[in-house]
ZAVOKE-218241 format. One line per 8 residues: number of its first residue (from 0); their letters; for each residue y, x, z of C-alpha. Coordinates in nm, 4 decimals. Example, Ala and Ser with C-alpha at 12.3 -4.5 7.8 and 13.67 -1.06 7.14 Angstrom:
ZAVOKE-218241
0) AS) -0.4500 1.2300 0.7800  -0.1060 1.3670 0.7140
//
This chain:
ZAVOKE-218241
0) XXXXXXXX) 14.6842 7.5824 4.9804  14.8393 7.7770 4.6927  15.0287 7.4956 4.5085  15.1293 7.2887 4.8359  15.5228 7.3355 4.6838  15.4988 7.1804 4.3871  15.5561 6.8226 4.3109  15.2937 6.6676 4.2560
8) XXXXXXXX) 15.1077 6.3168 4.3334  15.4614 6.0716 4.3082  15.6246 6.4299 4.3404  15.7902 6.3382 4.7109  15.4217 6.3190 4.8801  15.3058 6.5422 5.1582  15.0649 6.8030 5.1084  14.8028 6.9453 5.3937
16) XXXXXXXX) 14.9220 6.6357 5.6324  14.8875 6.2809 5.5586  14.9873 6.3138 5.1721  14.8213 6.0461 5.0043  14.5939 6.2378 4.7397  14.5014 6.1661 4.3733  14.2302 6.2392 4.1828  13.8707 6.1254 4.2436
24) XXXXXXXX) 13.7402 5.9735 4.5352  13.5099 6.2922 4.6372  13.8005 6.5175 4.5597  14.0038 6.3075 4.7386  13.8110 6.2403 5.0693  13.7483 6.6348 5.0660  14.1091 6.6983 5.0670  14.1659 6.4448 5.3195
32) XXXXXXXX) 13.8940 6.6213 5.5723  14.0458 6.9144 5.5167  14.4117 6.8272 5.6041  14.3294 6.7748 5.9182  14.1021 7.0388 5.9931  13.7558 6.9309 5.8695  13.5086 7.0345 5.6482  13.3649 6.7808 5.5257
40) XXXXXXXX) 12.9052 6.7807 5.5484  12.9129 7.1551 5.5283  12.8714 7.4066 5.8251  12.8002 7.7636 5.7968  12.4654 7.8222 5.9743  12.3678 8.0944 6.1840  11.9775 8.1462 6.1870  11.8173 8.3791 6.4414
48) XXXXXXXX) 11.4366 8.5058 6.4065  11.1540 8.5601 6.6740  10.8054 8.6017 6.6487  10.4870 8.6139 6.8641  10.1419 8.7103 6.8877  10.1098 8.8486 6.5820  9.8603 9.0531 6.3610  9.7833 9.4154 6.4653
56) XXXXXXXX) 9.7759 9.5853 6.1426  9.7897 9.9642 6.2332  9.5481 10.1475 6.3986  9.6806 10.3650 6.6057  9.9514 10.1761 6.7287  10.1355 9.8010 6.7074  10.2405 9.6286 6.3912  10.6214 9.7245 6.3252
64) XXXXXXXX) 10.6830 9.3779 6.1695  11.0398 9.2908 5.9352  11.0994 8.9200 5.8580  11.2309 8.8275 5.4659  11.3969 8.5507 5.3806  11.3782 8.3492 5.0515  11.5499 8.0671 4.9446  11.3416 7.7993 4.6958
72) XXXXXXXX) 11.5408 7.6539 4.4411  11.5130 7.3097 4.2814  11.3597 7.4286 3.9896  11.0423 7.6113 4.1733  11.1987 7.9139 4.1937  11.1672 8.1577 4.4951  11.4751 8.3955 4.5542  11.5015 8.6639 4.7905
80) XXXXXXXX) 11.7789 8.6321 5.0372  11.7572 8.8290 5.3486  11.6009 9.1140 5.5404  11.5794 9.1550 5.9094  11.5536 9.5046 6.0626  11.2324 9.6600 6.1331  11.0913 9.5986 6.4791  10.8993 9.9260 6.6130
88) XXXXXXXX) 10.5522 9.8523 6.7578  10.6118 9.4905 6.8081  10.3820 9.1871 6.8217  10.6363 8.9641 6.9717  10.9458 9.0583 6.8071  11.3031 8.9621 6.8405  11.4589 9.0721 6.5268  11.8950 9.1082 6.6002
96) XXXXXXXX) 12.0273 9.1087 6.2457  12.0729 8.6904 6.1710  12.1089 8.5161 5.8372  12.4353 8.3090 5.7581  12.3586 8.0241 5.4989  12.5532 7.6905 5.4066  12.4029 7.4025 5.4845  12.4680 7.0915 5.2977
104) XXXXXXXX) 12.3700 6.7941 5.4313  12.2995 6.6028 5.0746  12.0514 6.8988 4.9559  11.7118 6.9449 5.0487  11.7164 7.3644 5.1319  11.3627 7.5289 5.1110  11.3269 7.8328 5.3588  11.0280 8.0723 5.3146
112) XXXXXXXX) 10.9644 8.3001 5.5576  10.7373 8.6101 5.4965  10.6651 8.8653 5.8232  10.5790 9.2219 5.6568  10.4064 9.5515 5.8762  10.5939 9.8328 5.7503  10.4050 10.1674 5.7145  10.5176 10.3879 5.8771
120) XXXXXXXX) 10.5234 10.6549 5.6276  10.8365 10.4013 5.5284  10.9988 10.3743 5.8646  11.3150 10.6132 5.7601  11.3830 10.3987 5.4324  11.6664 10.1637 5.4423  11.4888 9.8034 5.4553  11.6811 9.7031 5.1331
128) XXXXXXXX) 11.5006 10.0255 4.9530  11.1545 9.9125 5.0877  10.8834 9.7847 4.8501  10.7172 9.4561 4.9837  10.4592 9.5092 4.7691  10.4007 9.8429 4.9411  10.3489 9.6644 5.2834  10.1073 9.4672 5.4671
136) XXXXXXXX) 10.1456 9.1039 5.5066  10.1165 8.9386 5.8955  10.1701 8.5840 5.7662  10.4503 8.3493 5.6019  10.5684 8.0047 5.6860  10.8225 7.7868 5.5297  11.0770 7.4685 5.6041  11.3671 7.2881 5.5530
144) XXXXXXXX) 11.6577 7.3516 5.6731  11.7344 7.0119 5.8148  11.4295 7.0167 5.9921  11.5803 7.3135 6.1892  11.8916 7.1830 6.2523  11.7464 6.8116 6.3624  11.5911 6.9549 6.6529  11.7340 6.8736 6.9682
152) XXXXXXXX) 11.7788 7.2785 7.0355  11.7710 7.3584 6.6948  11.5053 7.5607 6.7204  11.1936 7.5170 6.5249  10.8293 7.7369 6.5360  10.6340 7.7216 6.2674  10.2565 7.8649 6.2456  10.2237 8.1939 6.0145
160) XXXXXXXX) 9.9814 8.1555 5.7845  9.8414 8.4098 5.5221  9.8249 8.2908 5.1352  9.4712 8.4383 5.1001  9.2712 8.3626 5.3319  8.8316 8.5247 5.3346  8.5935 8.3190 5.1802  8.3271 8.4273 5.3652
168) XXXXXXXX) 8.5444 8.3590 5.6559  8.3972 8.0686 5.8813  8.6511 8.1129 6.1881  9.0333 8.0855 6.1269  9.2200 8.4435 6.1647  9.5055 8.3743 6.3715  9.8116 8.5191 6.2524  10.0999 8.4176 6.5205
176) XXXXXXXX) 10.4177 8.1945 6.5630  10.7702 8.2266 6.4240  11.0607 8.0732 6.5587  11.3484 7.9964 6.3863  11.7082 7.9207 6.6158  12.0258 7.7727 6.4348  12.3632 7.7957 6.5946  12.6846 7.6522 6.3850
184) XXXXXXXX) 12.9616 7.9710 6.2766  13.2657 7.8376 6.3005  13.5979 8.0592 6.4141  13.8084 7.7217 6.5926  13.7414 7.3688 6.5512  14.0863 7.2627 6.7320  14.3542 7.1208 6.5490  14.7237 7.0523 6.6496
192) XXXXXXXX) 14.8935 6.7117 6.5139  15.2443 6.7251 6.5300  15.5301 6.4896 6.4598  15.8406 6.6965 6.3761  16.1963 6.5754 6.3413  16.5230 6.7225 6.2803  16.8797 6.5897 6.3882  17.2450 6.6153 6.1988
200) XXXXXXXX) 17.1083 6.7587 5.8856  17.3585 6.9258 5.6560  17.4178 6.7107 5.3292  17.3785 6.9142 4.9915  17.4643 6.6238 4.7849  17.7971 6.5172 4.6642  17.7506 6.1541 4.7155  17.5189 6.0741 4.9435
208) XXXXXXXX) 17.3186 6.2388 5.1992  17.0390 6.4883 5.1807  16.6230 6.4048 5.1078  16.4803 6.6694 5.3437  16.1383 6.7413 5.3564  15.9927 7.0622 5.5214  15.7306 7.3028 5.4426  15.5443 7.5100 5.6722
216) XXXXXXXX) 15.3970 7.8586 5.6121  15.1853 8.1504 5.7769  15.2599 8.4829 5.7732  15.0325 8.7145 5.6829  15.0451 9.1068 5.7268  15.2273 9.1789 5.4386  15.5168 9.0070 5.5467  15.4449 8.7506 5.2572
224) XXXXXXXX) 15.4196 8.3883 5.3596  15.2071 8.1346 5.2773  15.2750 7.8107 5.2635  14.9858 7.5920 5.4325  15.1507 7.2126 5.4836  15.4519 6.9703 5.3099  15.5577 6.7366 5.4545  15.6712 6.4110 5.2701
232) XXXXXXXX) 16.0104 6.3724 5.1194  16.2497 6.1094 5.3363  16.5499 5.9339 5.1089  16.8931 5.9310 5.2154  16.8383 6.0774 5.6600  17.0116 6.3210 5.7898  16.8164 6.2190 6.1099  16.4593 6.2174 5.9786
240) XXXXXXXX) 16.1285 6.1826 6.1641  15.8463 6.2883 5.9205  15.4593 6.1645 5.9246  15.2352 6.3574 6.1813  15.0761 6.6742 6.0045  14.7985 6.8569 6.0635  14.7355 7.2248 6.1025  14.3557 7.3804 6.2217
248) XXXXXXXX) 14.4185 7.7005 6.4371  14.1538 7.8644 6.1930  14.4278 7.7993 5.8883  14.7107 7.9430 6.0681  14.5197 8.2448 6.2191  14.6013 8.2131 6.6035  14.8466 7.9725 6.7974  15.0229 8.2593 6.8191
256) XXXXXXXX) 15.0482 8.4464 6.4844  15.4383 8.3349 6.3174  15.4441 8.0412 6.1189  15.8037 7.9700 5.9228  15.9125 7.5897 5.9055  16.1618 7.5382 5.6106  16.3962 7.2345 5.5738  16.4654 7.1781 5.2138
264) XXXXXXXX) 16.7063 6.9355 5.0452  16.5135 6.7752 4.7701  16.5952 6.7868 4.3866  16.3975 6.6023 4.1149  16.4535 6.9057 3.8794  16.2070 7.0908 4.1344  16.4967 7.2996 4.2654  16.5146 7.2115 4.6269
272) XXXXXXXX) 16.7713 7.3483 4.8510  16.7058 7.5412 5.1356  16.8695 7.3469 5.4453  16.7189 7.5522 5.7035  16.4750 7.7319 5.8692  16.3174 7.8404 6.1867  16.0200 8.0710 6.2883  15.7836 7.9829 6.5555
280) XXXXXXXX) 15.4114 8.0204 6.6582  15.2177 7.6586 6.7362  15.2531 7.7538 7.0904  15.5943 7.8250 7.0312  15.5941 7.4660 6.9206  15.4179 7.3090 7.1597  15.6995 7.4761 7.4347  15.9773 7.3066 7.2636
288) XXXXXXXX) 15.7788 6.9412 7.2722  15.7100 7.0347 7.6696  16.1058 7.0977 7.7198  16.2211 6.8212 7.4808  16.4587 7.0479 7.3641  16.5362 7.1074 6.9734  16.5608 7.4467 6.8187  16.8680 7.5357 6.6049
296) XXXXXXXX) 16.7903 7.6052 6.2066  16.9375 7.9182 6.0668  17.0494 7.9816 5.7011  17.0038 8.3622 5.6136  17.3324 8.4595 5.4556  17.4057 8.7463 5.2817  17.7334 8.9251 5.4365  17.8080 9.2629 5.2134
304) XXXXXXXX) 17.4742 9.3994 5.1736  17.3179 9.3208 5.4759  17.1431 8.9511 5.5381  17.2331 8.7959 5.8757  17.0969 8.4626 5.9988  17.3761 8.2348 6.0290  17.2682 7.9745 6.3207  17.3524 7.5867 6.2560
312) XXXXXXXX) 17.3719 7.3325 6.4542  17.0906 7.1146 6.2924  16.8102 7.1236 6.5336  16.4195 7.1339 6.4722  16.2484 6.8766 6.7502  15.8748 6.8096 6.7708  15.8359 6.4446 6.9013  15.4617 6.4861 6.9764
320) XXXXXXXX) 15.2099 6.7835 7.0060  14.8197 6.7187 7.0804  14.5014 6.9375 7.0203  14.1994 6.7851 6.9561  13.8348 6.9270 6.8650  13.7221 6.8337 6.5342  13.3273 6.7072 6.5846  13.0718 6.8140 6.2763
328) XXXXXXXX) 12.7857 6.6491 6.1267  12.5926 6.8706 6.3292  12.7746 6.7849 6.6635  12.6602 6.4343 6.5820  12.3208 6.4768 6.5079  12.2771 6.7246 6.8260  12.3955 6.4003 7.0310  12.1248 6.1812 6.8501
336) XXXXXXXX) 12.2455 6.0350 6.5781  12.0215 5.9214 6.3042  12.0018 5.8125 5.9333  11.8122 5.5181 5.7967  11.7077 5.4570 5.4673  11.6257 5.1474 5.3086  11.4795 5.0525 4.9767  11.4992 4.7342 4.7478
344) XXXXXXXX) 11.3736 4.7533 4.3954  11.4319 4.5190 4.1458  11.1088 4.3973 3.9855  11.2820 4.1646 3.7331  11.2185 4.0655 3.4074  11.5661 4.2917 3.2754  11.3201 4.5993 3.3698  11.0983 4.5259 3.1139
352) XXXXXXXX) 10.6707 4.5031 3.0546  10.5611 4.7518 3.3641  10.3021 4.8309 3.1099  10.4888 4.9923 2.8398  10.6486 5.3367 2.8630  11.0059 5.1961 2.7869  10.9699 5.0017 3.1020  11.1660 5.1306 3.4663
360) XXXXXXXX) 10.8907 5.0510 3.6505  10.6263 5.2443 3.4107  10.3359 5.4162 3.6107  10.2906 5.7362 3.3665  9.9671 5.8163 3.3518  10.0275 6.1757 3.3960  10.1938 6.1746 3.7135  10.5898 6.1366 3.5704
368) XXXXXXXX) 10.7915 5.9890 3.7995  10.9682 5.6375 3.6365  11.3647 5.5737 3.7268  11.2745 5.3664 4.0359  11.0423 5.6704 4.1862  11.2865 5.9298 4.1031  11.6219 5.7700 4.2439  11.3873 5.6823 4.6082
376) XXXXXXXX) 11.2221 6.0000 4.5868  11.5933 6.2037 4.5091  11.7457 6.0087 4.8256  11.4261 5.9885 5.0616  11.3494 6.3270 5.0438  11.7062 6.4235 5.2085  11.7161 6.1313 5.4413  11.3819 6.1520 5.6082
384) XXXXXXXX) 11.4539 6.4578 5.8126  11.7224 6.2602 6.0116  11.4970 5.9467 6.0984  11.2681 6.0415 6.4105  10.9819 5.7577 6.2520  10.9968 5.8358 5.9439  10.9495 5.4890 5.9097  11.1585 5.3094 5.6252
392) XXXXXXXX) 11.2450 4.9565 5.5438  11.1180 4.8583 5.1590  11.1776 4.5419 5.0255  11.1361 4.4257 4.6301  11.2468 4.1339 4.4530  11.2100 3.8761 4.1658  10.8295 3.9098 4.1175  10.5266 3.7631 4.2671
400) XXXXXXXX) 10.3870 3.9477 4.5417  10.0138 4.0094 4.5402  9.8681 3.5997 4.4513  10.1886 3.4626 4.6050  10.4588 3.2527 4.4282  10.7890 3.4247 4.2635  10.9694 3.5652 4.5640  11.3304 3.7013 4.5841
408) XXXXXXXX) 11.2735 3.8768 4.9059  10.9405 4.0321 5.0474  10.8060 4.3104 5.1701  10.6752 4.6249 4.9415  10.3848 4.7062 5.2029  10.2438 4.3988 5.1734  10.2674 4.2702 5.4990  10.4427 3.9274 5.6171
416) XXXXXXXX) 10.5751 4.0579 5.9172  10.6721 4.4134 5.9150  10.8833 4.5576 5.6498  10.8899 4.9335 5.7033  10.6514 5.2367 5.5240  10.6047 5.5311 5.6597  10.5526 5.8457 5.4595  10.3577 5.9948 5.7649
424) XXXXXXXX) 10.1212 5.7425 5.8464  9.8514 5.9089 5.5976  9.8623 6.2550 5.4592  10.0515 6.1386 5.1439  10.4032 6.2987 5.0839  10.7273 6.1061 5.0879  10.7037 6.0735 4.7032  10.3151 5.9961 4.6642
432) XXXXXXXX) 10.3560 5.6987 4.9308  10.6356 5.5354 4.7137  10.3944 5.6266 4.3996  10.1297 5.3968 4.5786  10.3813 5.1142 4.6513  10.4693 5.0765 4.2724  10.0729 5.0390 4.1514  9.9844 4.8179 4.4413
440) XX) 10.2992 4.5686 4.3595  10.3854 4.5889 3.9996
//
């Protein structure tokens, strides 16, 4: 956590367990998801590659077919991101090497997918050295991401298709099926709460008694420890009873690698006095809230030249221990949940004369999306991947519907009765469909 000492945020909060956070809300939420363990809408993602019945390119023998990646950005251009191994005399392939990616649930990420024969005057280069344009294409295919990971079993097959296809051609060349398998990478998703106490705390002030607060760290190979969690600062309690905090088994390592919890004495000049200290593993931890039994802090003294650890009789106690198994968004999705989106646009007079450029709901003649298209067409192009219809509720307002009297409320399809458009039902895409809605109504 890197600055999890210092005192920030009303300079007695807790940091890493139920400190209240400043700063903006998304930096704030983030933080909060991660104190406890959670990631917030981003998973690491696993993709796996098969392929079958495709192309024979050689003559003598089976294609040997290698898979490449490439990512599409949002600005139309293609980047090359991966390479699977080459599969010797294959036409249903399993390629072994898999591609890691981040998926973020608020971005629409473009896969291509391009299957390559290798010659096999190449077959003793290393794939990175290879030249694609040096090898034969068996087809290409391309998705989203989220439609891979929307899939019940997050697996999706796509048809391979070649770019160029013979004109003279009357019969279409079939050119095989690749599947595409996600699986989520993730080293733990468990996460211990713990409410930690301590009992006849030494005072370090002259007139009244101490503001402990503790701060946990891991220990790393070095020997160097890292502080992960603070808790918040108690006034005046030699007896105190701190906030649960929350430590995920991936932050600390292991339940068993050493974690040091220090007892400090706090000081508004930012230098806090050490009270205490013990070392323990989570399971550790978890042993003293099974025998209700504290463990003694011990202050390491310095006696000649040597450093001895003087035992106090302060005790450590941990009032409550729990694991639990922090769900993702993909957990969620994989037990059916869905995403709606609904639209209402606001066909006021404040938008101005639909007819003139300067208005919002301005159909440009050249095909350039007004505010209202882009905003639905920025959102509905993420969304629809996680609603099975594809069907989505569009409403407008303060205009007069198609011969019909001023209306605050009706439906952008047209209909009386049924509210919802579908950017399926016809072969237009998500944004075209919305296109249509704004000529038909403004």
């Amino acid at each position: 956590m890197g600055n999890c000492c210092s005192d920030v945020g009303g300079r007695m909060a807790a940091v890493g367990g139920t400190a209240a956070i400043t700063g903006n809300q998304s930096d704030a939420v983030d933080m909060y998801l991660k104190s406890r363990g959670i990631h917030g809408i981003l998973s690491q993602i696993e993709l796996s590659f098969s392929a079958t019945n495709l192309r024979d390119r050689d003559v003598f023998s089976k294609s040997d077919p290698m898979l490449v990646v490439y990512i599409k950005e949002r600005d139309g251009a293609v980047i090359e991101v991966f390479r699977t191994e080459v599969v010797l005399n294959s036409l249903n392939p399993t390629w072994i090497k898999k591609y890691t990616i981040a998926y973020h649930f608020e971005v629409v990420q473009t896969l291509l997918f391009h299957v390559f024969d290798v010659d096999t005057q190449f077959l003793n280069i290393e794939v990175k050295m290879l030249k694609l344009e040096e090898q034969q294409s068996l087809g290409e295919a391309s998705c989203a991401l989220s439609e891979i990971v929307t899939k019940p079993n997050r697996s999706l097959t796509l048809d391979l298709v070649r770019r160029v296809e013979s004109v003279s051609s009357t019969h279409s060349q079939h050119h095989g099926k690749l599947t595409v398998h996600a699986e989520e990478c993730f080293s733990s998703r468990t996460t211990a709460e713990m409410m930690l106490s301590c009992l006849d705390l030494e005072s370090k002030d002259l007139f009244s008694k101490c503001d402990p607060f503790l701060v946990i760290s891991k220990l790393v190979e070095s020997g160097i420890s890292i502080p992960v969690c603070k808790t918040e600062v108690l006034k005046n309690d030699h007896n105190p009873t701190w906030k649960p905090v929350f430590l995920n088994i991936q932050q600390v390592g292991s339940k068993d690698s050493p974690l040091v919890i220090e007892c400090f004495n706090f000081n508004s000049n930012g230098k806090h006095d050490l009270i205490g200290k013990v070392q323990k593993s989570l399971a550790d931890l978890e042993k003293i809230h099974s025998g209700r039994e504290g463990e003694n802090l011990f202050l390491p003294t310095l006696v000649g030249h040597d450093c001895e650890n003087k035992i106090l009789k302060s005790k450590l106690f941990v009032e409550n221990f729990s694991e639990t198994i922090q769900h993702t968004f993909l957990d969620y999705l994989a037990g059916g949940v869905e995403l709606n989106f609904m639209v209402a646009i606001d066909f006021t007079a404040s938008n101005g004369n639909p007819r003139l450029p300067d208005s919002l709901h301005y159909i440009d003649p050249s095909g350039r999306q007004n505010a209202y298209q882009k905003a639905i067409y920025e959102v509905g192009e993420v969304l629809q991947f996680y609603d099975t219809d594809k069907c989505f509720p569009a409403w407008g307002f303060g205009a007069r519907p198609i011969d019909g009297p001023v209306s605050h409320c009706f439906n952008l399809n047209g209909s009386n009765n049924y509210c919802k458009v579908s950017s399926c039902s016809h072969k237009y895409t998500f944004s075209s469909f919305f296109a249509l809605i704004f000529y038909s109504v403004s």
